[in-house]
N, C-alpha and C positions, 0 to 999 in steps of 0.2 A: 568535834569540829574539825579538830586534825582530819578524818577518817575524810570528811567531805570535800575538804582541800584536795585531798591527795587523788581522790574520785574525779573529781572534775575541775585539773588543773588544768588543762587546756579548756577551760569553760567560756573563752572569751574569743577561742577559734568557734566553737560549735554556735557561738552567737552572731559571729561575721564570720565566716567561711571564706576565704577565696577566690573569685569567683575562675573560671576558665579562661579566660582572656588576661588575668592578674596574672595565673600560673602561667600561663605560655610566655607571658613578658620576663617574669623572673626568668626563666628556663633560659631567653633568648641572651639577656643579661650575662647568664653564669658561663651562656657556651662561650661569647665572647671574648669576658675574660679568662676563660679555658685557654684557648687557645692563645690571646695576647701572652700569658706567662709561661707558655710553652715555648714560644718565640723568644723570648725575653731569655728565659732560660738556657735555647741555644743560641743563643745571643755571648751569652755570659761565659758559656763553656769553650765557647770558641777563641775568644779573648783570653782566659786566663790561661793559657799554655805561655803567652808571653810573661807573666811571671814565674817561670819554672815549674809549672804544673802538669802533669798530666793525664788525662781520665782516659778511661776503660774505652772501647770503642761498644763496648755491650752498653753502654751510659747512651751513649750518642743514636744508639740504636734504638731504646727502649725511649726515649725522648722522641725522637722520630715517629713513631707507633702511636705516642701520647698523642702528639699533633694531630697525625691521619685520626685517630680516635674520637679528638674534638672538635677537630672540621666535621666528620662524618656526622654527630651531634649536634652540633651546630645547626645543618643544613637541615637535620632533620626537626629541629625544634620551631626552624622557620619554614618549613614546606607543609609539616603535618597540623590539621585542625585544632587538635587537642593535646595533650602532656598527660598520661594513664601516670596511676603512682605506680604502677609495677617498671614505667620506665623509669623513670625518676631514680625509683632505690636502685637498679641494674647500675646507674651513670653514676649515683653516690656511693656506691659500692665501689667503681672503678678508681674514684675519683682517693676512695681511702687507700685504693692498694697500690697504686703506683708509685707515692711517696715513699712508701716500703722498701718497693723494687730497688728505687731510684737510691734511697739511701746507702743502699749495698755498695755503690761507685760512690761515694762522699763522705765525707766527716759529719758529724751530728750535728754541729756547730758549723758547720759551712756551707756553701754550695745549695744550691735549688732544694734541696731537703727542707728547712725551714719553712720559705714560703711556699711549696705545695702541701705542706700541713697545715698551715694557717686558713690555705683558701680554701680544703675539704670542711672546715669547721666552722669558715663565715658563708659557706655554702649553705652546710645545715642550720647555721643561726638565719641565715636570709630568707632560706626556704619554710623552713617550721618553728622553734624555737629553742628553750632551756635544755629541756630532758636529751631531744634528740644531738645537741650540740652538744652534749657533757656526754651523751651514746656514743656520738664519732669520738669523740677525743680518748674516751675507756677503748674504742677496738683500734685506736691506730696505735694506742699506747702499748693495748696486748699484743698485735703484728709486733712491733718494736724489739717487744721481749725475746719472741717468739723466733726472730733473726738473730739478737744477739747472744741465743743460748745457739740456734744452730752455727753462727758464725767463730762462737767459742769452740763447739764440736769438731771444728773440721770441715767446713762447709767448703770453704774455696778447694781445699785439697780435690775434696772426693768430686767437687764440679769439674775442675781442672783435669784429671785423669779423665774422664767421660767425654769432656770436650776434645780431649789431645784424642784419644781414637776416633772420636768424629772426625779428626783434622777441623777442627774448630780455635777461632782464638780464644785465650785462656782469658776468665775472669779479671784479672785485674780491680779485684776488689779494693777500696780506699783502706778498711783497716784489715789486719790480720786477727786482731784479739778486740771484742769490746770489754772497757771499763766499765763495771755492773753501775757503780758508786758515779760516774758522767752517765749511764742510761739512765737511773733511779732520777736524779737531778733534771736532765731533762722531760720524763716523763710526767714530773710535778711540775715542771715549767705548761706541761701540752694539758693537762688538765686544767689547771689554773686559766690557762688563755681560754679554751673550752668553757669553763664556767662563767668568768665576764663576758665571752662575746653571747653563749646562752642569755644569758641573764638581760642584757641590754637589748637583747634582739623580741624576748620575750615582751620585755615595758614596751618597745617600738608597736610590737602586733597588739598589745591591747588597748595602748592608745589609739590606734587606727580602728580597732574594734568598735573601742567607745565611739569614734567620732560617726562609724559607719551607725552604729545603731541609731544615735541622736541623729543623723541626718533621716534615715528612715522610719522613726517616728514621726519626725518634723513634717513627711512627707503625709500623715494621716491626719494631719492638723487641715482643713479642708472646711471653707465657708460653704459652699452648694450643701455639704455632710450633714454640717448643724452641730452642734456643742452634743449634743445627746452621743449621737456616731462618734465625732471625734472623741469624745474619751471613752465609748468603748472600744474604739481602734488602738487610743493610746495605752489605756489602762489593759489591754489586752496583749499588748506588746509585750507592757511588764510581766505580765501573767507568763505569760512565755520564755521570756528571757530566766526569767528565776524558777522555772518551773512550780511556782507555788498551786496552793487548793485555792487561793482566791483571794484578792487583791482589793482593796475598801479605799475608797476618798470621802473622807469627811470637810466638806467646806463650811464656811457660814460667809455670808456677804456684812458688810460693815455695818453696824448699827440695825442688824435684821435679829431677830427673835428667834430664826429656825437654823438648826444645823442640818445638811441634804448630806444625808449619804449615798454612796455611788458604789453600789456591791459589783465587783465584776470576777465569775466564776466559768468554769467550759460545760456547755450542756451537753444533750446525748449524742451530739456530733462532733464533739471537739472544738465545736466553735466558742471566742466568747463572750457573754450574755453579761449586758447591763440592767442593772433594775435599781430604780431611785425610788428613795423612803428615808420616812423622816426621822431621824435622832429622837428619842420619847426625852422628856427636861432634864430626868434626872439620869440620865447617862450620854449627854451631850458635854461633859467637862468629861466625861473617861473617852473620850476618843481626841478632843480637843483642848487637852491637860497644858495645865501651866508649867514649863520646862526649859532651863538652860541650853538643853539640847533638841540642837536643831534637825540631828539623826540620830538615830541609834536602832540597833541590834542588838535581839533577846535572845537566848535560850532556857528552856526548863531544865533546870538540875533537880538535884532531891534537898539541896538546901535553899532552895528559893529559884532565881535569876543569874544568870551569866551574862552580863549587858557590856554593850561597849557603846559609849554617847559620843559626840559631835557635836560642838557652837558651832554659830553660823560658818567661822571660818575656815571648818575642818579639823579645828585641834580637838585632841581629845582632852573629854572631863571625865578627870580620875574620881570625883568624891560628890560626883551629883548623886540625887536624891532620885531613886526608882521605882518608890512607892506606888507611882501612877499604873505599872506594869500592874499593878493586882487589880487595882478599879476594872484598868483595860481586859484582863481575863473575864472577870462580871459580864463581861458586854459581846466579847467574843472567843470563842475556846482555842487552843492555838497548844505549839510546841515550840515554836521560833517565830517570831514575826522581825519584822524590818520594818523601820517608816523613816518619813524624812518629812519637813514643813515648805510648803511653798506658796508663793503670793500671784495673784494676780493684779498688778496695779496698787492701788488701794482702795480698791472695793472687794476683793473676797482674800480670805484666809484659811490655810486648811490644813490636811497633813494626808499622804500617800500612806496605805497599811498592807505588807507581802506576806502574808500571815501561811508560815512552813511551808516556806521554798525550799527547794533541792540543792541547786544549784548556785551555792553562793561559796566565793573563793575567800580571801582573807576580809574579816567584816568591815577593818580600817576602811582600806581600799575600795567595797563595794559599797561604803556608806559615803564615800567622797565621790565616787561617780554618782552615786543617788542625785545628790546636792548639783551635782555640776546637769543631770539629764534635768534635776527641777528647773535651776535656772535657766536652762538654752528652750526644752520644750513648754514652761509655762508661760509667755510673751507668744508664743502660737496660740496658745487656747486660749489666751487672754484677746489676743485678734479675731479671732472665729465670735468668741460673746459679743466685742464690742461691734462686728457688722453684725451680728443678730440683731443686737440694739439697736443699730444704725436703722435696720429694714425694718424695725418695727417704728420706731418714729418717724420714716416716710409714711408708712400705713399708716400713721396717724396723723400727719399731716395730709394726709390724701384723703381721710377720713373727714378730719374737719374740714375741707373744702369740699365733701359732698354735703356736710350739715349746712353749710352756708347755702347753698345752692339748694338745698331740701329748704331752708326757712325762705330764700328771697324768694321761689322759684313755685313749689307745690303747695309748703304751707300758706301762703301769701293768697295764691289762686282760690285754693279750699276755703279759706275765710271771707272773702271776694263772695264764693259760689254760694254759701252759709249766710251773709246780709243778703245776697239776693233773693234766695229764698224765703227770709224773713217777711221780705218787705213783700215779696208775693202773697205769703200767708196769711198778711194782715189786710191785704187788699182783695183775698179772695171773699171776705162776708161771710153771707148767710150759709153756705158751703160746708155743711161737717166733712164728710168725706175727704175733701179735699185739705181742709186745713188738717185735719187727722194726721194724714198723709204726708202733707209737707213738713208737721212739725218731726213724726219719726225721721225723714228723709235728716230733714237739719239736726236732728240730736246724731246722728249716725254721721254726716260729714264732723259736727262738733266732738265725737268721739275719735274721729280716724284723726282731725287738727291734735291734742293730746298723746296718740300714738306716735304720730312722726314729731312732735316736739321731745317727746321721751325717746324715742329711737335718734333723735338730733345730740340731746343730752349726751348718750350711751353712747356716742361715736366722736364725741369732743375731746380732744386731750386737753387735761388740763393740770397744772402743776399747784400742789396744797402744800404749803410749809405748814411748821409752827405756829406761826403767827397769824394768818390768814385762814386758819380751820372755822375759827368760831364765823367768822365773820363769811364766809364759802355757804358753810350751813344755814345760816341766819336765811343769807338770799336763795337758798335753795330753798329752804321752808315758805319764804312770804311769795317765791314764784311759783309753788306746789297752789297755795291758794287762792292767787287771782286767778291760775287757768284753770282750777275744777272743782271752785266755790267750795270746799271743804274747809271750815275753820281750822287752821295748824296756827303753833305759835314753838318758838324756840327758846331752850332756857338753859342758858350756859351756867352754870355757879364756878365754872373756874379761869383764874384771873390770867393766867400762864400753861399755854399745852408744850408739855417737851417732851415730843415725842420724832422720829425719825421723820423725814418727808415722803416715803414710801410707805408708813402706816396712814401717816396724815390723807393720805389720798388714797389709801382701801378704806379709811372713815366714812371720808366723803361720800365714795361709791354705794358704801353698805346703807346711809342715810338714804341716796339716790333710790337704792334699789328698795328700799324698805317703804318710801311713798309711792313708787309703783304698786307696790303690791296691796296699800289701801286704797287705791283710787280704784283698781280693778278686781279686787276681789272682797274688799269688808265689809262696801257699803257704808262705812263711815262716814261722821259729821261733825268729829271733831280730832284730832291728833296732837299730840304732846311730844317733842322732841327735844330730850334731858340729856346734856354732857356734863359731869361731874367726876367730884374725886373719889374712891372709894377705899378705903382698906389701902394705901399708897397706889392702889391702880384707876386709871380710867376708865371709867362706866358710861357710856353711850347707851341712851334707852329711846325705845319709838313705843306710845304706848296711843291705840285708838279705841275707841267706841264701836268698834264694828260687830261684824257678824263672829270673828274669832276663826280661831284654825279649827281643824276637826277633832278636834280630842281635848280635854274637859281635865286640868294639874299645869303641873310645872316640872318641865322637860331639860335636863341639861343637853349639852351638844354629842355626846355618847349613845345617850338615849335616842336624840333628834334622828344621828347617823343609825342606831339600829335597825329606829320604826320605820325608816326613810321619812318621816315626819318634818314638818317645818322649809322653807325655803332654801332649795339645796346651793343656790346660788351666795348666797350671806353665810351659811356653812362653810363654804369654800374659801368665802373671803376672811373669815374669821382661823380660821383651820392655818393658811397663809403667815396670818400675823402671831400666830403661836398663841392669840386667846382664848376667854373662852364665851360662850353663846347658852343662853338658859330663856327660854319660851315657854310663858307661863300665857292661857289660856280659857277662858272660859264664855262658850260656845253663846252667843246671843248677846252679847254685854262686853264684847272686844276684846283684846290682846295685846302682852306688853313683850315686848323684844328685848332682850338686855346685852350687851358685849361690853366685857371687861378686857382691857386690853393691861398686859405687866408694864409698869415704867419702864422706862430706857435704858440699855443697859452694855455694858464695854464687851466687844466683840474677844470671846475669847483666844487664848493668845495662836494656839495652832503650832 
């Protein structure tokens, strides 16, 4: 783990970069204050001769040169389009060696020396971070050395002789001898400030990181997108950000039967690819494990797990239970994963899965920003579902206002055009031909009246609780046979359904769709429709006198999906509800449908 720290510890620049117009701004920033403390500087110098002081005029000069250096900078950080890093190091390179220079005219402890080393090192803290701010601080400390052995040597002397035949002024250097034992001491002073202004500059840029990322997911959260796009925009962001093999969301919705998982991996273009499918029962608690911890990080050792957990509110759990890690291996093969749990509202529950990333810094840390990108980006995707909803319950109220308008409007007419016809029929006589005629004509509008009352049915929205199932069915079944004269009758034996209100209404549905399909295909004359308790599960049975399906046993819903056999429609619905579907059969003598639906059961914890 060390090893991938140390790899990819600037891992939070390579995630938010910079952009060019952020670097031109710092750059404009540092010239400014360049120059203000140059000023300041001979500012300073110029005043303290009033206390019996006096510097070098080489000091004055080489301060002078500073200024013209960062004007010259300056102008060019605001004139030119861009900041190249080869300029950058040139100007941070200057920026360390002048303090040097400058020292030669001062004490170590006074004068402009101090703060021109302070500002090369909150330069580098400003501009990059840690490493590079404890970099500057190690080579101004080696320069440092590096004068106070030459200034030990003989420095002033042999400069002093070379200047005198110049006819130049002599150095006037501040000290003759440095104290190794005041160099040493300050050199731990220039480190030590080096590693707190690193260290702080670094938490600064990876908060700014974190916030840039969360706002640029935030930005894939997109209602036109759809819930499907949005998380693989989202989940593909994580893919990236942690460079992992492939990144898994396991949700379940409240009081629902199925757990959805949301596989997101990069296909043969780099791009990346969502594919939804559904949790099998009994590896639906290994992905969606009961746990203290709200995040945590694995790795494989050769004695087990290397984990570090997270409660909700970021502390760490010293002596949870890890057991769940080994289910979790059963279901997906891995060397390190990462998860974290997040909510949407309170209707779904789930957990995020980064299964061998590259890219991850200290796991404290990145399992705290896990938690913090869960909470800010899942109230988006939580927004994008509920206008999904939104627009589908328009559609359905736009729906049912054309069923209303199909019954008052065509069905009404059609029935109208069907007594007409009758009462022609009956008045045309001795007429075979004719009555012939008129009665197909009238079975054939009495057939298409049925169609559009079932096609009315199928576009109603309508809401089934608990309480209102038996009694939903009842009136479905005795309105199944006043309009198509087939004897149905319903037979509940159970006193109490408790069951969610989104299975209660694919019941309904699947009843619905299950007397279509004797009215139009059995030829049946009599139908039996049984709600019961079975085994602690609920059993829904349609059983008719018909003509039967085409195949001659008893078919579970495995078999149904292999042969393509049976009603793919009631398949579907039952497939949804996590039950199961068994179609037993026998061709000439009718068919009995069975769906058993599991009791109701606590959504797991996620």
């Amino acid at each position: 783990m060390s090893q991938t720290i140390l790899r990819y510890r600037d891992l939070w620049r390579f995630r938010a970069p910079l952009t060019s117009g952020e670097i031109r701004r710092t750059e404009r920033w540092l010239a400014t204050a360049r120059v203000a403390l140059t000023v300041a500087a001979l500012i300073t110098l110029w005043m303290e001769p009033a206390h019996g002081v006096v510097y070098s005029p080489w000091l004055y000069w080489l301060l002078t040169v500073y200024l013209v250096h960062g004007v010259v900078v300056m102008l060019l950080v605001r004139f030119r389009h861009q900041s190249t890093r080869a300029f950058r190091l040139v100007v941070h390179g200057a920026d360390i060696l002048w303090p040097v220079l400058i020292s030669l005219f001062t004490t170590y402890n006074r004068g402009p020396f101090f703060l021109f080393v302070v500002f090369v090192m909150a330069a580098a803290a400003y501009r990059w971070g840690l490493w590079e701010t404890v970099g500057t601080a190690a080579i101004a400390v080696a320069l440092i050395w590096v004068q106070g052995l030459a200034v030990n040597a003989g420095l002033e002397g042999v400069a002093d002789k070379w200047l005198g035949a110049m006819h130049l002024v002599r150095l006037g250097m501040g000290e003759q001898r440095v104290d190794p034992q005041q160099l040493f001491m300050s050199s731990v002073y220039l480190m030590v400030l080096g590693l707190l202004l690193g260290y702080m500059s670094e938490n600064e840029k990876k908060l700014r990181a974190e916030r840039v990322v969360i706002t640029r997911v935030l930005g894939s959260a997109r209602v036109e997108a759809g819930l499907t796009h949005t998380m693989q925009d989202i989940l593909g962001e994580v893919l990236s950000l942690y460079g992992a093999r492939k990144v898994l969301s396991a949700s379940q919705e409240a009081n629902s039967y199925r757990v959805f998982l949301a596989d997101v991996h990069r296909n043969s273009d780099g791009a990346p690819l969502l594919r939804w499918h559904d949790a099998q029962p009994e590896t639906e608690a290994w992905y969606l494990f009961e746990s203290p911890a709200d995040a945590m990080y694995a790795r494989r050792t050769a004695k087990g797990f290397d984990a570090v957990l997270l409660d909700g509110n970021g502390k760490r759990l010293r002596d949870a239970d890890t057991g769940f890690l080994e289910n979790l291996m059963r279901a997906e093969s891995f060397q390190s994963v990462g998860s974290v749990s997040f909510g949407f509202g309170r209707e779904w529950t789930g957990r995020v899965f980064i299964f061998d990333p590259e890219r991850i810094g200290n796991p404290e840390e990145e399992l705290r920003f896990l938690q913090e990108f869960a909470q800010q980006v899942g109230p988006a995707i939580y927004n994008v579902y509920l206008m999904r909803r939104l627009r589908e319950r328009a559609g359905a109220v736009e729906r049912a206002r054309f069923a209303r308008e199909l019954h008052d409007g065509a069905i009404q007419s059609l029935i109208a055009v069907e007594m007409q016809l009758d009462v022609v029929r009956r008045q045309s006589g001795q007429q075979p031909v004719v009555t012939s005629e008129l009665s197909r004509i009238q079975k054939l509008l009495r057939e298409e009246v049925l169609k559009l009352r079932e096609l009315m049915q199928a576009m109603k929205s309508f809401e089934v609780d608990a309480e209102r199932l038996a009694g939903f069915i009842a009136d479905t079944v005795e309105r199944f046979q006043r309009e198509t004269g087939i004897s149905a009758k319903f037979v509940s034996e159970i006193e109490k359904v408790d069951l969610p209100q989104k299975v209660c209404r694919e019941l309904a549905r699947i009843v619905q769709e299950s007397l279509v399909n004797v009215r139009k295909h059995s030829g049946a004359r009599h139908v039996m429709v049984r709600m019961a308790h079975r085994t602690g599960s609920l059993q829904l049975t349609v059983e008719d006198d018909g003509r039967g399906f085409p195949f001659s046993g008893r078919l579970s819903e495995t078999e149904l999906a292999t042969t393509g056999k049976g009603p793919a429609v009631i398949r579907e619905r039952v497939r949804l509800l996590a039950g199961e579907l068994t179609i037993e059969s026998n061709p000439g003598h009718g068919a009995r449908v069975e769906v058993r639906i599991p009791p109701a059961r606590k959504t797991n914890h996620g």
